[in-house]
N, C-alpha and C positions, 0 to 999 in steps of 0.2 A: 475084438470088435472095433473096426474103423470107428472112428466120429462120424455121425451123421449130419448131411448138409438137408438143414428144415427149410430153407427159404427164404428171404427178404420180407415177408410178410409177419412169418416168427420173431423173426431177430428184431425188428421192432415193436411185438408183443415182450419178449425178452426183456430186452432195453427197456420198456415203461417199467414193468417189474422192478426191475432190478435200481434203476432210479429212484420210485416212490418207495423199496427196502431199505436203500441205504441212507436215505430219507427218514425213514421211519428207526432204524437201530445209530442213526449218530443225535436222534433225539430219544434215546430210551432217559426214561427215568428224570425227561426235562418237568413233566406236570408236577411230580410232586417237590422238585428242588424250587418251581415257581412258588409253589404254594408257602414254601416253607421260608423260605429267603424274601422273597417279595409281600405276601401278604400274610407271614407270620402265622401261618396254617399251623394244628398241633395234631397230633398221632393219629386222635380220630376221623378229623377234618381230610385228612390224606388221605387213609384208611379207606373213608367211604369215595375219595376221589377216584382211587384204585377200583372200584368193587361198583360203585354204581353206574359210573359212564359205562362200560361195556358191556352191563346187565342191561342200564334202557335201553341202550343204542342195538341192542339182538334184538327185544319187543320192537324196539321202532323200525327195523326191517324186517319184522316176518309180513307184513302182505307185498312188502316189494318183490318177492318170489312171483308171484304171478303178474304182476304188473310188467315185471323184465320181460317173460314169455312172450307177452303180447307188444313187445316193440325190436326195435333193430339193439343188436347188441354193442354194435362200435359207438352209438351217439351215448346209450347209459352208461359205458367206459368212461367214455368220456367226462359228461357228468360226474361220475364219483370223483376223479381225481381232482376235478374241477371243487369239487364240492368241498374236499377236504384241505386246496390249497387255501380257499377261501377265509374259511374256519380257520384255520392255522395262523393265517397272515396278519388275523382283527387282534392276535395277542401281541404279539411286537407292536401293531399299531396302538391299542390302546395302552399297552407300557411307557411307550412313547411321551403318549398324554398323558400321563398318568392317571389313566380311568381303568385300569386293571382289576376285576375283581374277582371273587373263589365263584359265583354261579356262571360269568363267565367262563372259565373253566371246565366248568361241570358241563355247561354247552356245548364246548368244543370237545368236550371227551364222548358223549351221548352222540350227536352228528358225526363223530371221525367215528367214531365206531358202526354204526349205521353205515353209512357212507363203505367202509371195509369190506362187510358183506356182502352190502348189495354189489360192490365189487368183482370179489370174490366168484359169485353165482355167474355172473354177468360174461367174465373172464372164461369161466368154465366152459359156457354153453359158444362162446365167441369161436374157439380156436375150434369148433369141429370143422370148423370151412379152411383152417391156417396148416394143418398137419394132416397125415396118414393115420389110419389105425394101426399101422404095424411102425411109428413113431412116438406113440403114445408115449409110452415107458421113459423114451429117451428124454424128450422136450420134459416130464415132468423131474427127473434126472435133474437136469440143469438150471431146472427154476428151485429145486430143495438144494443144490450145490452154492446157486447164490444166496441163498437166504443164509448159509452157516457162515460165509465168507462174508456178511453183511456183519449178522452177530460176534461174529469173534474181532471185529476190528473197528464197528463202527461205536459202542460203547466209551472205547478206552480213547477215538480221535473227537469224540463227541465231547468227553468230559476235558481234553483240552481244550477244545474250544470255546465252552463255559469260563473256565478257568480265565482264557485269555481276553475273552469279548464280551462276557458278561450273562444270564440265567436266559437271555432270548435266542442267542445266536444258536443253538440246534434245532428250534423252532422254527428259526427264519427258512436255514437249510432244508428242514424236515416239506418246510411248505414249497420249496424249489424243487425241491425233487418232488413234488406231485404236478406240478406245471410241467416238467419235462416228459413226465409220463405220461400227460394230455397230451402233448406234443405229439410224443411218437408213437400214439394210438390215432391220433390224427393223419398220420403219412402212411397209415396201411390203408396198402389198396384196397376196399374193400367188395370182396366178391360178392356179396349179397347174397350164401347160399345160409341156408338154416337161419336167417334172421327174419322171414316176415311174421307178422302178428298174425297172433290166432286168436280167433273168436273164444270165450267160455262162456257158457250157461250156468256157470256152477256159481254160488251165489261170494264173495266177497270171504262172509264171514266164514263160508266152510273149507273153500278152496284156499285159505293159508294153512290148514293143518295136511293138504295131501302130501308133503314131504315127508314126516311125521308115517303117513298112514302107508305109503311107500317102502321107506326103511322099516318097519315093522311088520310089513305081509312077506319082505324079502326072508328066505329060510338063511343064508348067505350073508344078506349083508347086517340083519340084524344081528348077530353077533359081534362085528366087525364095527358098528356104532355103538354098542355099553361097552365094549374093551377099548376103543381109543380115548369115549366120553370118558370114562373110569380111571383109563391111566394117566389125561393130560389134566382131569383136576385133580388127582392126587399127590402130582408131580408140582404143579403150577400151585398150590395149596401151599408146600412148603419152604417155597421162595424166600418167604418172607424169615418164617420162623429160622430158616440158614443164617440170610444176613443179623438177622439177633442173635445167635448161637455164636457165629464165628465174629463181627466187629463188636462185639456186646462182652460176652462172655467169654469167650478163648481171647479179643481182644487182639483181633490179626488188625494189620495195617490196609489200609485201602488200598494198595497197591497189590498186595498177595491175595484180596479177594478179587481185585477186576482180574489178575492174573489163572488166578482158579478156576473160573467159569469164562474168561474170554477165552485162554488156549483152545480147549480141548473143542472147539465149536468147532475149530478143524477137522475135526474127528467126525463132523458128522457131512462134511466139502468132500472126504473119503469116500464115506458109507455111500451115499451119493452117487460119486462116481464107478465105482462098484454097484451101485444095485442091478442095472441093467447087464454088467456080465454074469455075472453070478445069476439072474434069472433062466437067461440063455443057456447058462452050464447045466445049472440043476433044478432049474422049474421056478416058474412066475411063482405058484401056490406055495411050494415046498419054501423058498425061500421064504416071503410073508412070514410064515407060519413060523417058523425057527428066530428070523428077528424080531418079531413080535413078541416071542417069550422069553429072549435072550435080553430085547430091554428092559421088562419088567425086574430081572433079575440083583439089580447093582444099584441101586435105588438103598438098600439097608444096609452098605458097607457106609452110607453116611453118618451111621453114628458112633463109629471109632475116630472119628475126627479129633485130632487135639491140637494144641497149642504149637508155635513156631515152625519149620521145617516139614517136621514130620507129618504135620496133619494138613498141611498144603498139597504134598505130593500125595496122601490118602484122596484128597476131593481133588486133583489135577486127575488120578487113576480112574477114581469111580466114574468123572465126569463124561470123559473122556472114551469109553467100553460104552458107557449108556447113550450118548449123542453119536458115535460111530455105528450103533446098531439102530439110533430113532435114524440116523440120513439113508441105511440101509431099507426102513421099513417105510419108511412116508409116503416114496415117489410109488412103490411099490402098493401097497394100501390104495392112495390117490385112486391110482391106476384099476387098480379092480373096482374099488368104488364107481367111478365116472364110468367102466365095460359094462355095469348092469344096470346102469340106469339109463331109461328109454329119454331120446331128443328134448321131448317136451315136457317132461319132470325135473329137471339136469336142476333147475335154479330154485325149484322148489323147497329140492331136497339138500341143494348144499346152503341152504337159507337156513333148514331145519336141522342141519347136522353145527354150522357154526352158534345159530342162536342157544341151542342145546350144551355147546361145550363152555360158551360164555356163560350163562348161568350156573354148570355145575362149577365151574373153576369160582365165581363168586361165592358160593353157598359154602364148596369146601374152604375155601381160604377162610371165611367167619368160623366156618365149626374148628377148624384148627387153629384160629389164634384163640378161641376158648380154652380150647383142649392144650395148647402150650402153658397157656398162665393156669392150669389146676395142678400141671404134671412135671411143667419144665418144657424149653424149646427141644432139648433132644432126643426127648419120652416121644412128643409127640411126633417127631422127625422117624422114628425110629416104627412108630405105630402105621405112620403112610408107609414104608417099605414093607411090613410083614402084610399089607391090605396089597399091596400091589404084587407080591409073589402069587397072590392068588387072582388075577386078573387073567393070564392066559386061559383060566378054566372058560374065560368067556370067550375068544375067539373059536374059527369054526372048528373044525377037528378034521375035514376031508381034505386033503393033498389032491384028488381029483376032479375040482371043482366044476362042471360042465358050464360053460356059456347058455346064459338068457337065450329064450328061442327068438330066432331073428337074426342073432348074431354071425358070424363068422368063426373060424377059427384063431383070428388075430386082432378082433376088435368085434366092434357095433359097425352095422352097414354103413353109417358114415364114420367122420374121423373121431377121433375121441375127444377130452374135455382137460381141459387143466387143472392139473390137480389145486385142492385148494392152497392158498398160502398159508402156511403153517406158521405157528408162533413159533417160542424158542424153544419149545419140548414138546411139538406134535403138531397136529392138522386140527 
C-alpha cells in the first residue's frame, strides 16, 4: 500500500495534533511533580488531583455535544486549543508570583480536561469536509502513529527538562504547543461543508444524553463501547499500583521504569502503521476483532515481574505485544466507530463515549488502590488481568458486519471523522 496523499488541509489538522500531543506527553506527569515539589501536596492531595480533574471536566462537557453541532467546527477547534493554552500559561505565571496554589490546579485539570473533549468531538465531526471515506482508515493511522511516538519520547525529554529548567518548564511547553495548534487550525482553508448550525427542538436537559441513547440502540456498536470502556479502565486502573510494585517494592531505578513503558510505545508507531495493510489483506472486521482480543490477553504476564534485569525485559515483552496490538486496534476501532455514526450525532456521541471512559478509569483506579492496600499491589495487578481476559466476550462476535443503511461500501456518504485521541492505552 502506497502512502497516501490527504491534502494541505489534513496536514495542518495533523500538524495541530501532533503539536498539542507532544505538548501534552513532554508534560506528562508535570501536575502532580507541582503539587508535590512546589506545594508540598501528599498522596491523597495528588491522588484526587489524578481522579477528579478528568472526572469534572467529562461532566463539564457533556452539553458541549450539542452546543458543537449547532456552530462551525473550525472556530470551536479553535477555542479549545485556545482555551487550554490559556489555562496552561496562568501556572508558570502565577509561579512566577508566587501565588500558585493546589485549587488552582484542580482548575486547570477540570477546564484542560473539558476543553480535550470538546475537542475531541469537534475534531471528529471537522475532518468530514478534510478527507475521503475511502481515507478514513489511513488519516486515523497516522494520528494513533503520532500519538505512540509522542509517548514513547516525550516523557523521558520532558523529565529532562524539569530536571534542567525547573517543575514549570513542560507546562510552559505543553501550553506552546496548544498555541501552535490554534495556529495551524487557523491556516485551514476552510470549506464550510458539514459545518452550519442546526436548529434542535429537543430540550437542553434531554439532548445531552442522546449519545448515550445512540451507542446503546446501536446492536454493533454497543458492544464495541463496554469492551473498550472496560479494557481502558482496567488498564488505566493499574498504572499506578505498577509504579508502587516496581519503584516501591521490586525497588527498580527510574531509569529502567521510564525505560519499561517509554520503549515499547514504539510498538504501538508499528501496530499503527500496519493496521491499514493488514485490513486490506484480510478485512477491516476480521482484523478489529483478532486485535481487540489479542490485547486483552498480556495484561496478566504483569505479575511475574521481579526485581533487576529479568523483570525489566518481562514488562519491556508484555508492554510491548499489548501496545503493538492497542496501535493495531485504535485506528481500526476509531474507524468503524465514526462509519456508523450519522453527521449530526458524531459530537454527541464521542462526548459520550470519552465522558464515560473518564469516569470509569476514575472509579476503577479508587476501587483498585482499595483493593491493592487489602491484598498487595500485585494481587491486585494480577486481579485486572484475569477481569480483562474476559472482556473480548464483550466485543461483537460477526466478521461480517454490514454498513448502516445510507452508507456506502467504503464509508458514510460524506467523509469520515477522526478518530478520537486516544490516551496511552486506548481511545
Amino acid at each position: 500500500m502506497g502512502r497516501q496523499r490527504l491534502g494541505r488541509s489534513f496536514g495542518l489538522l495533523w500538524s495541530a495534533y501532533a503539536t498539542g500531543t507532544v505538548g501534552t506527553w513532554l508534560a506528562f506527569g508535570a501536575f502532580p511533580l507541582i503539587a508535590i515539589q512546589v506545594l508540598g501536596a501528599g498522596p491523597a492531595a495528588v491522588s484526587a488531583l489524578a481522579a477528579t480533574g478528568p472526572a469534572a471536566g467529562a461532566m463539564l462537557a457533556l452539553p458541549l455535544g450539542q452546543w458543537i453541532e449547532q456552530r462551525r467546527r473550525k472556530p470551536v477547534l479553535i477555542a479549545t486549543y485556545a482555551v487550554r493554552f490559556a489555562a496552561l500559561l496562568s501556572i508558570p505565571v502565577a509561579y512566577a508570583a508566587g501565588l500558585l496554589t493546589y485549587p488552582q490546579l484542580l482548575a486547570v485539570s477540570v477546564v484542560g480536561a473539558a476543553a480535550n473533549i470538546a475537542g475531541t468531538a469537534a475534531s471528529g465531526a471537522y475532518l468530514r469536509s478534510l478527507v475521503t471515506p475511502g481515507q478514513l482508515l489511513v488519516a486515523g493511522a497516522r494520528f494513533e502513529s503520532t500519538t505512540w511516538t509522542a509517548t514513547a519520547v516525550g516523557p523521558t525529554l520532558g523529565g529532562a527538562a524539569v530536571t534542567l529548567l525547573g517543575p514549570v518548564a513542560t507546562v510552559i511547553a505543553n501550553a506552546a504547543g496548544f498555541l501552535l495548534s490554534a495556529l495551524a487550525i487557523g491556516a485551514i482553508r476552510d470549506h464550510g461543508t458539514g459545518t452550519a448550525p442546526r436548529a434542535t427542538t429537543r430540550p437542553r436537559s434531554t439532548a445531552v444524553l442522546d449519545g448515550w441513547r445512540f451507542i446503546l440502540a446501536d446492536r454493533d456498536l454497543r458492544p464495541l463501547f463496554w469492551n473498550t470502556v472496560t479494557v481502558n479502565a482496567l488498564i488505566m486502573a493499574t498504572e499506578p499500583l505498577l509504579a508502587v510494585l516496581l519503584l516501591g517494592d521490586l525497588d527498580w531505578s527510574a531509569w529502567q521504569y521510564g525505560l519499561a513503558f517509554g520503549l515499547p510505545c514504539l510498538g504501538g508507531f508499528l501496530g499503527a502503521r500496519l493496521a491499514p495493510r493488514l485490513a486490506a489483506r484480510h478485512g477491516h472486521r476480521r482484523v478489529l476483532l483478532v486485535s481487540g482480543v489479542l490485547r486483552a490477553m498480556w495484561p496478566i504476564g504483569l505479575v511475574l515481574v521481579t526485581p533487576g534485569t529479568a523483570g525489566m525485559f518481562v514488562v519491556l515483552a508484555v508492554e510491548l505485544v499489548l501496545i503493538t496490538c492497542m496501535g493495531v486496534f485504535n485506528p481500526l476501532f476509531a474507524t468503524e466507530r465514526l462509519e456508523r455514526v450519522p453527521a449530526e450525532q458524531v459530537t454527541r456521541v464521542l462526548v459520550a463515549w470519552r465522558a464515560t471512559n473518564a469516569w470509569a478509569i476514575a472509579v476503577l483506579t479508587a476501587l483498585w488502590g482499595v483493593l491493592a492496600a487489602a491484598i498487595g499491589a500485585r494481587a491486585a495487578i494480577g486481579a485486572a488481568g484475569v477481569l480483562l481476559l474476559a472482556t473480548p466476550l464483550l466485543l461483537p462476535r460477526r466478521t461480517d458486519l454490514p454498513k448502516p443503511a445510507g452508507e456506502s461500501a467504503t464509508g458514510t456518504e460524506e467523509a469520515g471523522d477522526l478518530p478520537g485521541i486516544p490516551g496511552k492505552h486506548g481511545i
